[in-house]
N, C-alpha and C positions, 0 to 999 in steps of 0.2 A: 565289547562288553562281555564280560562270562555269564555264568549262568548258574545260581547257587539252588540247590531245593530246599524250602520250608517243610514241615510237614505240621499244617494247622489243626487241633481238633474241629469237631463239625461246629459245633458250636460257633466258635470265634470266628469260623470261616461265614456261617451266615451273618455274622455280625461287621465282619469288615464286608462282606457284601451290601448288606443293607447300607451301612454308610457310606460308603464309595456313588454309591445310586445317589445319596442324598445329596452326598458331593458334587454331583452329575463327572465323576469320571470312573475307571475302573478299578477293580479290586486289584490288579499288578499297582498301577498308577499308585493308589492309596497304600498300598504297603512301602514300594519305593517312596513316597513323601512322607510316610511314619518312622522310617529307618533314617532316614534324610533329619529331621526334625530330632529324633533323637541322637544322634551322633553328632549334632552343631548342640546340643541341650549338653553335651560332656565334653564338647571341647570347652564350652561357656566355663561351665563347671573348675575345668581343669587352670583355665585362666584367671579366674575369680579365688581360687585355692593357691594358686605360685606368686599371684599381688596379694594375696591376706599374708602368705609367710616371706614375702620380700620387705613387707610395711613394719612384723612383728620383728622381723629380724635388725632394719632401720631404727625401731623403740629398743628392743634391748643392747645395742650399740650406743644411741645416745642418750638413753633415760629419760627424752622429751615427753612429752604427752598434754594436752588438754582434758581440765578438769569438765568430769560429764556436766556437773549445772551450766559453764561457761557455753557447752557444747550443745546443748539444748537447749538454753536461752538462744545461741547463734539458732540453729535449726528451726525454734519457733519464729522467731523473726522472719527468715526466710518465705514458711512457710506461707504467714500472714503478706507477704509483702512488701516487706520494710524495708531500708536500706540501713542494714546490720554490719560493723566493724566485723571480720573472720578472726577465731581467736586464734590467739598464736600458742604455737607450743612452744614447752617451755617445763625443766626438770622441776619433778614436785616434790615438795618436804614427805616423808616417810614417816 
């Protein structure tokens, strides 16, 4: 494992202290699972951002798409419970 230095103002240092306590574990401990936590928060990121422009790029390839009322009718149905036909895409008049 290497060894990187922080260099924290006092401030946030008593403040990741106290929360670490709260935590019940240490202030190392708690900065390692706050750097842990955000580095899986921007690979999420990164994954959610290369499927939005893989989907957009799939729509403007085939002009498909579902219309939003169809899309929200689907959605509210779900939500409620129902057992709701999924709408199909499908190119729309312009």
């Amino acid at each position: 494992m290497s060894t990187t230095t922080i260099r924290l103002p006092d401030e946030l240092k008593a403040r990741v202290a106290e929360a670490a306590k709260q935590a019940g574990t240490t202030p190392h401990n708690f900065i390692l699972e706050a750097i842990a936590e955000k580095a899986d928060l921007a690979a999420q990121h990164a994954a959610f951002h290369a499927l939005a422009d893989q989907r957009y790029a799939e729509f403007l390839e085939s002009g498909k798409s579902i219309p939003w009322d169809e899309a929200r009718a689907y959605l509210k149905g779900r939500i409620a419970g129902k057992a709701v036909k999924r709408p199909v895409a499908r190119k729309l008049d312009r």
